[in-house]
N, C-alpha and C positions, 0 to 999 in steps of 0.2 A: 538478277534483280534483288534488293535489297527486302527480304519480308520477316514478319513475326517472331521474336523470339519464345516461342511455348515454353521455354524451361528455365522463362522470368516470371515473377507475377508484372501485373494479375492475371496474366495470359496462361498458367502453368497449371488453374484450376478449371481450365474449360476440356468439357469430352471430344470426341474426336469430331462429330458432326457440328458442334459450333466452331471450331477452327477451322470445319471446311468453306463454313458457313463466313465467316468473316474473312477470309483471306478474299472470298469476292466483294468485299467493299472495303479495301483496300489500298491505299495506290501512294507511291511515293510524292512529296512534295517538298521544290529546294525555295529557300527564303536567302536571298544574295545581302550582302551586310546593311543591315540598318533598314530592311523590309521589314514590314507590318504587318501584320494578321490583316487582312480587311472585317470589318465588323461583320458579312455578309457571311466568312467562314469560318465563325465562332460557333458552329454546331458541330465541328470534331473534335475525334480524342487525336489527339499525337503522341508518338514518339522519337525522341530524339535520337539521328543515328549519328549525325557528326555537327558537329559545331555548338550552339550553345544560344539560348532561346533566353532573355531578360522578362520578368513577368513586372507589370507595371499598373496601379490603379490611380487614377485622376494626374498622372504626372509623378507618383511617387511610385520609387523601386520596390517591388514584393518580395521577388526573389529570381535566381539562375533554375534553368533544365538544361543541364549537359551532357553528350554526347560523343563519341569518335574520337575528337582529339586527346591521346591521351586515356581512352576507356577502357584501358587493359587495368588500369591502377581503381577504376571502379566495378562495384561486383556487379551493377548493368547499367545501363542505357535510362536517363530518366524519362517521365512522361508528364501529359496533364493534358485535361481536358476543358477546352478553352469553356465549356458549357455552363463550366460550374461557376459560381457567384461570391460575391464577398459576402461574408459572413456579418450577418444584421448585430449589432451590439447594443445594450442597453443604455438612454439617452444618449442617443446618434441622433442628433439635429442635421447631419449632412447629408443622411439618405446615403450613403454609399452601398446600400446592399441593392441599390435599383442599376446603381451602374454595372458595368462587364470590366476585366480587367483584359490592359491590351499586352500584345506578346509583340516583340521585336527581337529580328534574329540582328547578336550583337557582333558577328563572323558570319561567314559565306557558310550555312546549315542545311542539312537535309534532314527531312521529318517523314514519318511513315505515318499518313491519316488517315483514319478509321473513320465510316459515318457514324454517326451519332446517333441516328435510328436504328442501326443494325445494335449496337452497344446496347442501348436501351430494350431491343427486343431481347437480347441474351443475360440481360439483367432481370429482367420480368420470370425468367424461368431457372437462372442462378443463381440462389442467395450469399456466394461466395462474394463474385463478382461484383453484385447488386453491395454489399458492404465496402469491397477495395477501395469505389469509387460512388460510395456515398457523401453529399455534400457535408451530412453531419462528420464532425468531427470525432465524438464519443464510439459512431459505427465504425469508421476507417483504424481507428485505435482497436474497436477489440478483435479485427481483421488481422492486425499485426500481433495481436495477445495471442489467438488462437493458433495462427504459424508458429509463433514462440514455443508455443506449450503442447507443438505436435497435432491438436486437434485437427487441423486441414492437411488433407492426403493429398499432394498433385496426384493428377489423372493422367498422368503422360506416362504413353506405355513403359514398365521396367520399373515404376519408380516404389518405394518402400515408404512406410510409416517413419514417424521420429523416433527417435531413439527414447525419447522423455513419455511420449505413449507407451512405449513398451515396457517401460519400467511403472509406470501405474497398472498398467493389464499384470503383471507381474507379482506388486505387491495382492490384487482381489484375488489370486489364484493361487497364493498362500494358503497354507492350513490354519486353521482358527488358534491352532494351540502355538504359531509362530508367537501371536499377542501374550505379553507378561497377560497370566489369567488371576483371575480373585481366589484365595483360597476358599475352601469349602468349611462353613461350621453346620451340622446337622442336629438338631436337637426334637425332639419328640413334642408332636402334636397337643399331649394332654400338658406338656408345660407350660408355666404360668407365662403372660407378656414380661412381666420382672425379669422372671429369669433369661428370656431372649433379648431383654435389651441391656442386662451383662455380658451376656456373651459377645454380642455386636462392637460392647464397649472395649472389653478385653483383647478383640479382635482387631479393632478398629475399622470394621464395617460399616454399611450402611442397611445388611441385611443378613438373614439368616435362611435357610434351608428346615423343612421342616419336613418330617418322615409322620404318616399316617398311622392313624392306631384305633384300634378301638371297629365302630362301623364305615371310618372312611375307605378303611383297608385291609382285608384278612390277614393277608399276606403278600405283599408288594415284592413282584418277580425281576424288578430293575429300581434302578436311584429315579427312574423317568415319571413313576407317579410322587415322586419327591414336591412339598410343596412350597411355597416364598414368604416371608413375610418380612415388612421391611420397615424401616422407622418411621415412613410415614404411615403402614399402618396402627404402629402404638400411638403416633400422635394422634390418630383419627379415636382409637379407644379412649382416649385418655379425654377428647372433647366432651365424649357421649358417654363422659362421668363412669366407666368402667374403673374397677379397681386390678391395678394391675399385679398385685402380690395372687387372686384369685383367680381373675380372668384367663383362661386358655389359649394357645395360640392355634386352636383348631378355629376357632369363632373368628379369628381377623385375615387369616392366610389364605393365600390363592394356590390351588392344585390344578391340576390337568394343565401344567406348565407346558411353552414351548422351550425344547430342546434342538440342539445342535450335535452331528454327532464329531469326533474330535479328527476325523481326516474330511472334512467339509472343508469349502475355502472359504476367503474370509468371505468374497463376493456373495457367498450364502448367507454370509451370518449378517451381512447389511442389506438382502434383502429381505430375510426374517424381521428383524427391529424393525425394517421402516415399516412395512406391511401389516403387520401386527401393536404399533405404537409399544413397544415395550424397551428394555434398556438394559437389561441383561441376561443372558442365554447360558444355562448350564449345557457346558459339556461333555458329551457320553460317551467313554470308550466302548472297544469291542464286544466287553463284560457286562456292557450296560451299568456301570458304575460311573458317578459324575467325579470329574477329576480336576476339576476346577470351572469357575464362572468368569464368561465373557463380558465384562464392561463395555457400553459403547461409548463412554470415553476415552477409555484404553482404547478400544480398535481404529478410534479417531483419532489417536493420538499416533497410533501405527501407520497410518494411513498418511498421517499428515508427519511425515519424517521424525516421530516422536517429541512433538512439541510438550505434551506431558512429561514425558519421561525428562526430559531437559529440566524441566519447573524440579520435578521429584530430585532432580540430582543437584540442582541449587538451593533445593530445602535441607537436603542431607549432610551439604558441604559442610565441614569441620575447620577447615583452615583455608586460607589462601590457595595451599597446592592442588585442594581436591575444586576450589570452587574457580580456580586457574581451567580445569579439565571441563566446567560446566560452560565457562565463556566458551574455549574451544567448540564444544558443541553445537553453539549456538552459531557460529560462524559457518559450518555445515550445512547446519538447518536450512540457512540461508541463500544459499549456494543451490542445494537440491531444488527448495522452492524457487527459485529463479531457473533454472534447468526446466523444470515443471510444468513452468509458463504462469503461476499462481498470482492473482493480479496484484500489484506492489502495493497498493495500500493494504490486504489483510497479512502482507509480508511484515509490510513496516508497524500494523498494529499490533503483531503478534511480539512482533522484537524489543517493539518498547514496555510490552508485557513482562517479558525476559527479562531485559533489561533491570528494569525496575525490579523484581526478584533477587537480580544480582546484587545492585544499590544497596537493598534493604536489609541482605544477608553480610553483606560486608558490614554495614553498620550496627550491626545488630550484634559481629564476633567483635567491632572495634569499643564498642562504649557499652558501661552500666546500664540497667532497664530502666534506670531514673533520668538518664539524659534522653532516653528512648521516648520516653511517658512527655516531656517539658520540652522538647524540641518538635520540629517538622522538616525534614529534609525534601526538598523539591529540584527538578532538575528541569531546565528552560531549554531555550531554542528547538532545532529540530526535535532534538530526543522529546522535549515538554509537548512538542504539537504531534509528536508519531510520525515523523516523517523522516526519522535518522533510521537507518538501514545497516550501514557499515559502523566499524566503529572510527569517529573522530574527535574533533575536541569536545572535553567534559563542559558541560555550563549547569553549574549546581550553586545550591543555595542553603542555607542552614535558616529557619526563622525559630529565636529562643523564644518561650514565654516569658512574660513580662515578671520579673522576680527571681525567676530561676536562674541560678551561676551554677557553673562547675570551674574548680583550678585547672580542669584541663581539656579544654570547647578546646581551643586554638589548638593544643597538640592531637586531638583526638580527629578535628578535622583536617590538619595537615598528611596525618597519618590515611583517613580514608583517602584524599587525592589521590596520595604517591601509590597506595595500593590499588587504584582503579587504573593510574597510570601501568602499573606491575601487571595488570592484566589486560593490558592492552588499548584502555580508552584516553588519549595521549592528554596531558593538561593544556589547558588553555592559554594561548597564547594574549588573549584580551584580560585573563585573570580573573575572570567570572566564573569564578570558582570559591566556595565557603572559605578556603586559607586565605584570602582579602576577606577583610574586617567588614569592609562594607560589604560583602554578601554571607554574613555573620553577627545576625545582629539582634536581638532582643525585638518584640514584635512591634514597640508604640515608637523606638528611634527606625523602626522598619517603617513604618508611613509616613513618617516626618520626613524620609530622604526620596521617599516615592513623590507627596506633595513638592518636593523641590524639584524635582524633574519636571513634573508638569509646569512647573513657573519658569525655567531656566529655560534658555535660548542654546543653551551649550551642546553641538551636535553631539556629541558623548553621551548628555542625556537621554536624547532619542534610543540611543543601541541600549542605554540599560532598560530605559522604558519597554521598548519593544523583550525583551528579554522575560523580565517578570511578568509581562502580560502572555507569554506564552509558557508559564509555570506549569508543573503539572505535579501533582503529591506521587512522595515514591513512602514514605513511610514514618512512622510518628504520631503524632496531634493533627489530623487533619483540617479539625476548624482553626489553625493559626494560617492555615492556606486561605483559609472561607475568609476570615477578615481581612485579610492581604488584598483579596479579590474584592469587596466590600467597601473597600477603603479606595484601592482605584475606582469604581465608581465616583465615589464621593467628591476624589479630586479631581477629576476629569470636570466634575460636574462646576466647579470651580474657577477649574483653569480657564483663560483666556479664548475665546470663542473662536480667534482663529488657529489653534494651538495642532487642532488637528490636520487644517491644511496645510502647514509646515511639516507637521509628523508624517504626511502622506509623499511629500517633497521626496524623500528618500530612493522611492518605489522608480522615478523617472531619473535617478543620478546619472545610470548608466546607456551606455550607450542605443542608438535605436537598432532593430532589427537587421536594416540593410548593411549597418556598421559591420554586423558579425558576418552577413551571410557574404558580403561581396569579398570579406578577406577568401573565401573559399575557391574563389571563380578562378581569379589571374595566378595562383601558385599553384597548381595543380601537377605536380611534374618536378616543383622548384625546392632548394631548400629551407625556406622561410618558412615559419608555422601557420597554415590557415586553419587550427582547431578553431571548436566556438563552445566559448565557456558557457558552460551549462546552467552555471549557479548565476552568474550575471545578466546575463540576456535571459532567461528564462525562469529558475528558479527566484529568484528574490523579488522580480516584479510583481507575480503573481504573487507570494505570500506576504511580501510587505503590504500593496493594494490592498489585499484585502483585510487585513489585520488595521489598518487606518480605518476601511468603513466597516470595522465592524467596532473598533473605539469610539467611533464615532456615533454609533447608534446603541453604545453603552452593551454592547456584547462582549462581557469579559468573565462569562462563567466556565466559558467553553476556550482550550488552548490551540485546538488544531483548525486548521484549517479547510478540512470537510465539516466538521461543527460548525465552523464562522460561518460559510456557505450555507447550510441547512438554517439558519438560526437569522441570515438575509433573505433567502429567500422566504420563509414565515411572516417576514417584517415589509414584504414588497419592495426592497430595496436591489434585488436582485431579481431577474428574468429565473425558472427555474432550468431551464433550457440553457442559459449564458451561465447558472453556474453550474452547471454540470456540464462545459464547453472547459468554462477556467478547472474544474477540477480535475479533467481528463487530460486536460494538458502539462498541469500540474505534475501527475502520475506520471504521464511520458517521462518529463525529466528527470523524476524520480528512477525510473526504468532503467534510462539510460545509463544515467550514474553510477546505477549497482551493473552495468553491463561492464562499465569501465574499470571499476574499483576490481570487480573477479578477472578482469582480463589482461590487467598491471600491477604497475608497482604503486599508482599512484591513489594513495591513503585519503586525498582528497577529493578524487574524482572527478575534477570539474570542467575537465576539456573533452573534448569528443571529435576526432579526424572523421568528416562527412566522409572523405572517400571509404572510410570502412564501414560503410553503412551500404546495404543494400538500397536501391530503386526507390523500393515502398515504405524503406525508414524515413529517406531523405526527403520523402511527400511526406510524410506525416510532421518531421522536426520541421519542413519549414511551415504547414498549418498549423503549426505550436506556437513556435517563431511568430506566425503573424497575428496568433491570438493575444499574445502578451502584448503582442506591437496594438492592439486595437483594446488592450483593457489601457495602456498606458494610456494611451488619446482618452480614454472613457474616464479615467481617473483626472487627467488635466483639464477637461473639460469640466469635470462636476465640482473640482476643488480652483477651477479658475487660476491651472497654473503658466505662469509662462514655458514657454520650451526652454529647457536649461542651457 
């Protein structure tokens, strides 16, 4: 007889007494082709052992649960739980979250059904479980974060930790002196603050070490009565009108310091800082000599695959070759933290922190400090909203001030392309790139061509429009970006009032949800592609949508996409629940992308074969899948559009 797979989820994090527990409410059920759930047995979970289950609400397709035929080529058995409910959207005049959605087996299927009370009772004392198959979508999402990132240990006898735990446990159990440490300057108590904050300067610190003299200390038998003082405390002296050529550094420094000794791990020295609220830890060899100072930005930067050290090695670059080895780096970075489990958006915010470092130092070896001073470089689309990950195409921008020439903007900008190209960030195939003139341009014929956008009907328009509205400053004059921003305002405000239900038009071009998910069902086995592009069905609906209502409600100081959200929901234009549904869903496909991008050749990332997705991915893509599918209705409905 056909029972439980335990060493699936979500079944693979239950202990041994609730599987004994549920294998008694249990029992196989077949559904013969074109049978119905009855509404009466919409209180189990199922799983699918063979054939293939259609999910359907008021008459329209949701999605397939597949099973048996063919389930060698999937890594399990799908499931659902007919229990769960449509998800309520903001202005839904249709009421669909009151309906149930109906299951039709679309082939002769057998289903394994679990009661529903028993489930519920092992969720009330499971919180693994209690999340797999949580109606919220943000909980089921960080169900699959935490698998990713090792956090959840199956309980099925034999089994091991991830491998990405182990390598965190790994890193705290390091020695403190593994971390690049600060060097140590020591200067004496009765010297003046002047003098310690030359030394700081010369050193380029932010503090100094002070050794006791006088009654603090006879005679100090280790560097451990060593005491701190640091620039914020000369700045605190220098408030309360001390002179600092006179003033002492006995009267501002802190003694009876905590220490670390130098074969501690790091996991010591981060529960020292937090416990203590302090920020840097000298420490002491065997000699009781201090040999250098732990920063906790260093150890955070250690911690976190050396996202500092990356920064420090993109400040340092000298040429192309060496700042060629910092992109490298950063590709790494990226990689571990995905191994990690580290959630994609402080991935993608840190990358476009990176990023932009790289930008700024390439532009900074390519041009004089005068075009530096009278320009503003800015880079749009993903990279501008923090949502580029990998590297793909560049969309940059050049804004001159108004007056300023150089003989050589157009070579200096062709020059940075081809160099960003040379290190890996490919040119853009739409040419939205500073080497076109029009995204090179003096700042006052930079509005004039933004006001023509908003007046032209030319779908062209829209993609540049949408483009500079998700700008973001990489370096230069930053207020030439502020009036850029200021100036769309202005012409929005302008433009034609229905200007923006057209500009919203975009977000439903492409196809609807069942388009993507039913190519998946009937090739299964065949050689025809059933991938489902990521960026199209998923990606672009959500960031277009919401980048329309947030033009629309004059939100253009903010380029990303979680800002747009936080900045709707403030405005009551958003549910804070709905946007934090769109934003979770959002990150999945971000997720997935980057799963794609490390696992091929393909630079773009945009397609994703279900079958290589486990059980619990392919629940989660298609509650992704259907949330974009219910912001699109939400966006057609608010902008009054026809179905295209």
């Amino acid at each position: 007889m056909p029972h439980l797979d335990f060493t699936q989820p979500p079944f693979d994090v239950l202990s041994l007494a609730e599987r004994q527990s549920l294998k008694k409410h249990t029992q196989v059920r077949y559904l013969a082709t074109n049978e119905t759930l009855p509404a009466d047995d919409l209180q189990y979970f199922f799983v699918v052992l063979k054939g293939q289950i259609e999910q359907t609400l008021n008459g329209e397709f949701v999605a397939f649960y597949l099973g048996g035929k063919d389930s060698d080529q999937l890594n399990s058995n799908d499931w659902f739980d007919s229990r769960r409910l449509p998800e309520a959207q903001d202005d839904d005049s249709t009421n669909t979250q009151q309906s149930s959605y109906q299951y039709r087996a679309d082939e002769d299927t057998l289903l394994l059904q679990v009661d529903g009370a028993a489930m519920n009772k092992i969720s009330a004392q499971n919180y693994l479980i209690r999340q797999l198959l949580s109606d919220k979508l943000p909980e089921r999402l960080k169900a699959l974060a935490q698998r990713r990132s090792g956090q959840v240990q199956a309980l099925r006898p034999g089994s091991t930790s991830y491998t990405a735990q182990q390598e965190v446990q790994q890193i705290m159990l390091q020695p403190v002196t593994d971390v690049t440490l600060l060097p140590v300057h020591i200067i004496d108590a009765d010297s003046s603050l002047h003098h310690a904050a030359h030394t700081m300067t010369e050193a380029g610190l932010k503090h100094v070490l002070v050794r006791p003299t006088g009654h603090l200390s006879e005679a100090p038998s280790s560097d451990r009565a060593l005491g701190i003082l640091t620039d914020s405390d000369i700045c605190r002296a220098v408030s309360e009108q001390q002179d600092p050529a006179t003033t002492t550094c006995q009267h501002y420094a802190s003694f009876n310091l905590h220490t670390i000794d130098a074969d501690d791990e790091i996991g010591d020295a981060m529960l020292t800082m937090t416990r203590y609220r302090i920020h840097r830890l000298p420490i002491i060899d065997a000699d009781g000599k201090v040999v250098g100072i732990l920063g906790q930005s260093d150890m955070l930067a250690h911690i976190g695959h050396h996202s500092q050290l990356i920064s420090i090695e993109i400040e340092q670059a000298k040429d192309l070759t060496s700042l060629h080895t910092a992109v490298e780096l950063i590709g790494r970075y990226i990689r571990a933290q995905q191994q990690n489990g580290v959630k994609i958006g402080i991935v993608s915010r840190m990358v476009q922190t990176l990023n932009a470092q790289v930008f700024t130092k390439l532009w900074q070896l390519i041009v004089p400090d005068e075009v530096v001073k009278n320009t503003c470089v800015i880079v749009m689309g993903s990279e501008g909203r923090g949502e580029q990950i990998m590297r793909t195409d560049q969309d940059n921008a050049l804004i001159i001030r108004d007056g300023f020439s150089h003989p050589d903007l157009a070579e200096f900008a062709d020059t940075f392309n081809n160099h960003l190209a040379i290190l890996g960030y490919p040119l853009c195939d739409g040419n939205i790139m500073m080497t076109n003139p029009m995204w090179r341009q003096p700042l006052k014929p930079f509005k004039s061509q933004i006001s023509l956008w908003f007046r032209n009907t030319d779908p062209m328009h829209s993609i540049y429009l949408s483009a500079i509205l998700d700008g973001e400053y990489v370096c230069g004059d930053k207020s030439l970006l502020t009036q850029i921003r200021g100036h769309l305002k202005t012409a929005h405000q302008h433009s034609d009032p229905m200007f923006v239900r057209q500009f919203a038009r975009a977000a439903l071009q492409f196809g609807e949800v069942n388009q993507w998910w039913q190519k998946f069902v009937p090739l299964i086995g065949k050689p025809s592609s059933h991938d489902i592009d990521l960026k199209k069905a998923g990606l672009f609906p959500l960031v277009h949508g919401i980048r329309a209502l947030a033009l629309e409600n004059d939100i253009l100081q903010v380029p990303s996409t979680k800002d747009r959200l936080k900045a709707l929901v403030q405005i009551q234009a958003l549910t804070q629940e709905r946007a934090d549904t769109l934003g979770e869903a959002l990150e999945f496909f971000m997720a997935q992308r980057l799963a794609v991008a490390l696992s091929t050749a393909d630079k773009y990332a945009h397609q994703v074969d279900p079958t290589t997705l486990s059980a619990l991915e392919r629940d989660v893509l298609k509650e992704c899948l259907a949330v974009v599918k219910s912001f699109k209705a939400q966006l057609r409905q608010h902008y009054q559009l026809e179905v295209p």
